[in-house]
C-alpha positions in Angstrom: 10.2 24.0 25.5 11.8 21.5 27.8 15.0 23.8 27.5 13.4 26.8 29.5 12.3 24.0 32.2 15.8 23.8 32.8 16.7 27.8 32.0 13.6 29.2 33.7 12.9 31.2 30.7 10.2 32.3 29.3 8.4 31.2 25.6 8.9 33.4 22.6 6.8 33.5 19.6 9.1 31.1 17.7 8.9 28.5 19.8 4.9 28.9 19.7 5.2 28.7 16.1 7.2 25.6 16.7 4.4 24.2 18.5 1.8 25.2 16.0 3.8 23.3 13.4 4.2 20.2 15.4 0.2 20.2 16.1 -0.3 20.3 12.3 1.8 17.5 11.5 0.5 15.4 13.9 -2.4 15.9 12.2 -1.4 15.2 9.0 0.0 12.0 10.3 -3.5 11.0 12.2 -4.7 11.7 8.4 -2.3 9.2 7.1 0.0 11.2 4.8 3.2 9.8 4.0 5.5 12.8 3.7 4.6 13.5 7.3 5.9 10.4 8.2 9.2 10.7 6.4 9.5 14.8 7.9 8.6 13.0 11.3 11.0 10.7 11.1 13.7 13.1 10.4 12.7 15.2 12.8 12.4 12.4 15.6 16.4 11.7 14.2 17.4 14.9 14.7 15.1 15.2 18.5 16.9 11.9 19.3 20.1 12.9 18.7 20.3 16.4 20.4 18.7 15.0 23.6 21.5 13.0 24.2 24.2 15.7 23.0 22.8 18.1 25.4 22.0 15.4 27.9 25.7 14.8 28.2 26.7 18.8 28.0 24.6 19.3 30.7 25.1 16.3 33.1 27.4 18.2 35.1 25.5 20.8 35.7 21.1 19.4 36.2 19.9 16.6 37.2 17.5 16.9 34.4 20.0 15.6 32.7 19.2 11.8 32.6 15.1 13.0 31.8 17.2 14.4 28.3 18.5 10.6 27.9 15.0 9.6 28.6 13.4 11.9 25.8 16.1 10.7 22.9 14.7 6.9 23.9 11.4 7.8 23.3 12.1 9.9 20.1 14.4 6.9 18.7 11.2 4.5 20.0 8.8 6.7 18.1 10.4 6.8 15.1 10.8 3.1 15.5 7.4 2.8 15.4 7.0 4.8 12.0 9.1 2.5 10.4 9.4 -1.1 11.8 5.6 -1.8 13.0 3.4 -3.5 10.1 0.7 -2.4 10.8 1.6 1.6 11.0 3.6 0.5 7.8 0.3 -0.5 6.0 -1.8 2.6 7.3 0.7 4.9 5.6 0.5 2.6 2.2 -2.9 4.1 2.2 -4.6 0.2 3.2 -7.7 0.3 5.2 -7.9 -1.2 8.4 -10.9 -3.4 9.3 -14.0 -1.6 10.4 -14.9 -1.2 14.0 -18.6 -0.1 13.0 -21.4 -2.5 12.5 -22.0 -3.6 8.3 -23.8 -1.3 6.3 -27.8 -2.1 5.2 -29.0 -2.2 2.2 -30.6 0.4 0.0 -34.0 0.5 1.1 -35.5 0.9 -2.4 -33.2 -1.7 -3.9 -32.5 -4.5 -1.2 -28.5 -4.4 -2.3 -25.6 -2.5 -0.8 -25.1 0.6 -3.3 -22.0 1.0 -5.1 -19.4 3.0 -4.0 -18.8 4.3 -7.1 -21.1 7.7 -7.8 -23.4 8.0 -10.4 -22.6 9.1 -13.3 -18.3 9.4 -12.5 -18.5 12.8 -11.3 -14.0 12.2 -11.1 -12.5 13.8 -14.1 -9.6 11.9 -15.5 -6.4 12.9 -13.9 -3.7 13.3 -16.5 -0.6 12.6 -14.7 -1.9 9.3 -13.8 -2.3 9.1 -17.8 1.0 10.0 -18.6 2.3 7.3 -15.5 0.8 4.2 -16.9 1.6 5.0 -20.4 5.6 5.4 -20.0 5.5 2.2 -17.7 3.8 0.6 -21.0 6.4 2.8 -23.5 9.3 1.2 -20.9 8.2 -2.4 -20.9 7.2 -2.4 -24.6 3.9 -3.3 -26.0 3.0 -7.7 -26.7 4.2 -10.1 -28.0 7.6 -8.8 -26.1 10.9 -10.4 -26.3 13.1 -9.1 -23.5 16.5 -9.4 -22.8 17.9 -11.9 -20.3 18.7 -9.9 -17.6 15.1 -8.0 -17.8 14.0 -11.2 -18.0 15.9 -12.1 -14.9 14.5 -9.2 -13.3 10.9 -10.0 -14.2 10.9 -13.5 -12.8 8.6 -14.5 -9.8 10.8 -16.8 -7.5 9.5 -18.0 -3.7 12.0 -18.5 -0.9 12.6 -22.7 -0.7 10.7 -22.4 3.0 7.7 -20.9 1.2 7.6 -22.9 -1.7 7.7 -25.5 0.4 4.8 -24.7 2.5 2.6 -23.9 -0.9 3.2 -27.3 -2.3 2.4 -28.9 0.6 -0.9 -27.4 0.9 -0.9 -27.4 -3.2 -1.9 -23.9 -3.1 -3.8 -23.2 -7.0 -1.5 -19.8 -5.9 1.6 -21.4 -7.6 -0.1 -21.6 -11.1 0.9 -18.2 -11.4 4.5 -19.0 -11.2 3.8 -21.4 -14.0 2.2 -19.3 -15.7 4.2 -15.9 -15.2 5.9 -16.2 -18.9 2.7 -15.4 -20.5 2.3 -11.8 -18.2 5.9 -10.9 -18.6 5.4 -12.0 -22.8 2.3 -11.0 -23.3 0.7 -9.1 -20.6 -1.4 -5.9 -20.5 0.1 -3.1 -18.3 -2.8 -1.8 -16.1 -3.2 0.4 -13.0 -4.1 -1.8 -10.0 -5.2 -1.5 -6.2 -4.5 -3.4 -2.6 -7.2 -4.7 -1.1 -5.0 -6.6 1.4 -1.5 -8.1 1.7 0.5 -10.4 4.0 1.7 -7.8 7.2 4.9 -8.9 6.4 5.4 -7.6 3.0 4.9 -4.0 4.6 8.0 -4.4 6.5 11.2 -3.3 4.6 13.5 -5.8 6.6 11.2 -8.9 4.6 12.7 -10.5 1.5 9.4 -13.4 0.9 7.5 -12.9 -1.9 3.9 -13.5 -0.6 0.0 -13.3 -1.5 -1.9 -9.8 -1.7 -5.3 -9.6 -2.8 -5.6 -6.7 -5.5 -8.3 -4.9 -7.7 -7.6 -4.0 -11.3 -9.5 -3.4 -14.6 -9.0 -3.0 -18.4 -11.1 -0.8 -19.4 -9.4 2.1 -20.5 -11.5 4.7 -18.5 -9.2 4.1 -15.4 -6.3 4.9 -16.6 -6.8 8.5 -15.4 -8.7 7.6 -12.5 -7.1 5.1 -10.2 -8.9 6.4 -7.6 -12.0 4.7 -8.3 -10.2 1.4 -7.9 -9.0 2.9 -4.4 -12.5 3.6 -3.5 -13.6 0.0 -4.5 -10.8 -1.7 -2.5 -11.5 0.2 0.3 -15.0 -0.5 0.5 -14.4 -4.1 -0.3 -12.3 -4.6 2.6 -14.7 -3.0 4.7 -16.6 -5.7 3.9 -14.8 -7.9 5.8 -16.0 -10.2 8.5 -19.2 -9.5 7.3 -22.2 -11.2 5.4 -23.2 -8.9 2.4 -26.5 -8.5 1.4 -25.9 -8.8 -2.5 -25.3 -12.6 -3.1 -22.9 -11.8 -5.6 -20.5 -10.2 -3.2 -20.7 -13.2 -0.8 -18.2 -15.6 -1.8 -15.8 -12.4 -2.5 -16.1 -11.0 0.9 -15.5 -14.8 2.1 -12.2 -15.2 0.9 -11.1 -11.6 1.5 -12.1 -12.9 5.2 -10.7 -16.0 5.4 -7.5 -14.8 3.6 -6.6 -18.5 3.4 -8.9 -19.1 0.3 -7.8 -17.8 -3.3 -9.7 -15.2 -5.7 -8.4 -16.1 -9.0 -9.7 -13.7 -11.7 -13.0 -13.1 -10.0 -15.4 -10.6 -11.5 -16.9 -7.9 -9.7 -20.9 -7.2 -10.1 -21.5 -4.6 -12.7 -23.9 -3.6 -10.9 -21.9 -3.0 -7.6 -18.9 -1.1 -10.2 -21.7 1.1 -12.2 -21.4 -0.8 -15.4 -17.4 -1.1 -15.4 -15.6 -4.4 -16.0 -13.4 -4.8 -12.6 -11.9 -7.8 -11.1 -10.2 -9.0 -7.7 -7.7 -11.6 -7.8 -5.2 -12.9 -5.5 -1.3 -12.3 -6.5 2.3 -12.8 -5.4 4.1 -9.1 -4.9 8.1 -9.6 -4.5 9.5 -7.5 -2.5 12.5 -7.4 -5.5 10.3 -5.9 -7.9 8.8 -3.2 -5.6 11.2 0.4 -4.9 12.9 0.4 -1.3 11.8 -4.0 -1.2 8.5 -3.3 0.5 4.6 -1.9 -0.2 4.8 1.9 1.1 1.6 2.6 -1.2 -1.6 1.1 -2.5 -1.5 1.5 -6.3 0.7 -0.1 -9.2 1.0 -1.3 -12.4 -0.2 -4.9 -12.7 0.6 -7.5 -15.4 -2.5 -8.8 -16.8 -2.9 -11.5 -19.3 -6.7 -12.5 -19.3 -7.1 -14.3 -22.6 -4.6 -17.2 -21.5 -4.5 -16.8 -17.8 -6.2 -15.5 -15.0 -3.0 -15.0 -13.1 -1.5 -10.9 -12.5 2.1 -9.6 -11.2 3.3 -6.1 -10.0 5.2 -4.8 -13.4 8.6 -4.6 -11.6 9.7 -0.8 -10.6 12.8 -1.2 -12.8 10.3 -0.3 -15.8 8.5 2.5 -14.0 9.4 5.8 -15.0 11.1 8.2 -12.2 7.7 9.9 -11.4 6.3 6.7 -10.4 8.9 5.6 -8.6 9.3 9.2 -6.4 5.8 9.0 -5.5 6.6 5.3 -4.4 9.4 6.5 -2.0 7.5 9.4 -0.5 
């Protein structure tokens, strides 16, 4: 279109289908959809790079020229913005942001805030997600394990000397999990688990920190074909945040997901607030080594869990996932 400014020529139908395309993927990035951002980002490439190509063809001949130099800045800047800003980072991972509305009230008939989770689990188990955490468990092999000492290697939870530094002096109860990581990598259940928040840095792919996330999880079988009710729960639990909840249980939960300073260790949801499932919140290390690509570009992984010895978790490293897993990871 800004090529008939220039040529005084009028619109044909493919460049109105052109434009219907590029309202429709806008949308689907306003919706939060990954792949949009990844055809976006091509496509802002591409933009970026032909604006200055015919920007230097035609600086002989238009004025209009230098506004072509212009529009490859602000393609490269927007594309910039896809992939460098945290925050845009973490809305594509699928993380909620905070609300802007005011908190929810309570069930009239009950007094306590009702469970995002429908009665009675109208989602039907979704078999691919089945098949995903079973190979990661087929991969990793089932416990006692005994690996090898470069899985080992691979497995190990390690903090940067500046932020191990900073956790001792505070003597953060976060680094019992580095003590304790032998007994998830040994002997650790291989579950699907959710973000509820992370560190902004560790949506950035340029970090290398390991650093604290808050996370969902549960063993009871039932999820393993329906992750999505652990998505729902995270995101209702961070839109909890800054907030007093209603349901006491819920209070010192919704506390430390404010504060982000204070540490949920193995912390039991209400059964009433998960309709009768067994679900818990805890506070973990992710690594940007063990994750594809080195940073969090979606909301859901396999988690290490280990609760009979400790009530530490870890992100099952991506170099047991199988390819599926990791594909969805990088789109």
């Amino acid at each position: 279109m800004f090529a008939n400014s220039i040529d005084n020529t009028p619109l044909d139908l493919r460049q109105g289908i052109r434009f219907a395309l590029t309202l429709l993927l806008c949308f689907a990035l306003f919706q939060g959809c990954n792949w949009a951002r990844w055809v976006s980002g091509a496509l802002l490439g591409v933009g970026c790079l032909g604006a200055v190509v015919a920007g230097i063809l035609l600086l002989q001949t238009t004025p209009l020229a230098v506004a072509l130099f212009f529009l490859g800045q602000i393609y490269a800047g927007c594309a910039c913005i896809l992939f460098v800003v945290p925050s845009v980072c973490q809305f594509f991972a699928g993380t909620p942001t905070p609300p802007s509305s005011p908190p929810r009230k309570p069930d009239a008939s009950t007094g306590t805030i009702k469970s995002p989770i429908a009665s009675p689990y109208p989602l039907p188990e979704f078999q691919p997600e089945i098949e995903i955490i079973q190979a990661c468990r087929d991969r990793f092999g089932p416990p006692p394990r005994s690996l090898s000492d470069k899985e080992a290697a691979i497995c190990r939870l390690e903090l940067s000397p500046r932020i191990q530094d900073i956790f001792e002096e505070k003597n953060d109860s976060m680094l019992q999990i580095l003590v304790d990581q032998h007994l998830l990598r040994d002997r650790g259940k291989i579950v699907w688990g959710h973000l509820i928040q992370a560190n902004q840095r560790l949506f950035d792919p340029n970090n290398t920190d390991t650093l604290a996330a808050d996370v969902i999880y549960s063993l009871d079988p039932y999820f393993d074909g329906r992750a999505r009710l652990l998505r729902r729960l995270a995101q209702d639990l961070f839109t909890y945040k800054g907030t007093v909840p209603t349901e006491p249980e819920l209070q010192d939960l919704v506390r430390a997901i404010t504060n982000e300073r204070e540490r949920i260790m193995g912390y039991k949801l209400p059964l009433s607030y998960c309709r009768g499932k067994l679900v818990f919140c805890t506070t973990c290390f992710l690594q940007p080594s063990h994750m594809p690509e080195g940073f969090l570009a979606q909301s859901v992984f396999p988690l290490l869990v280990n609760l009979k010895e400790t009530k530490a978790v870890m992100m099952l490293p991506y170099h047991f996932w199988p390819s599926q897993l990791i594909n969805q990871w990088r789109l």
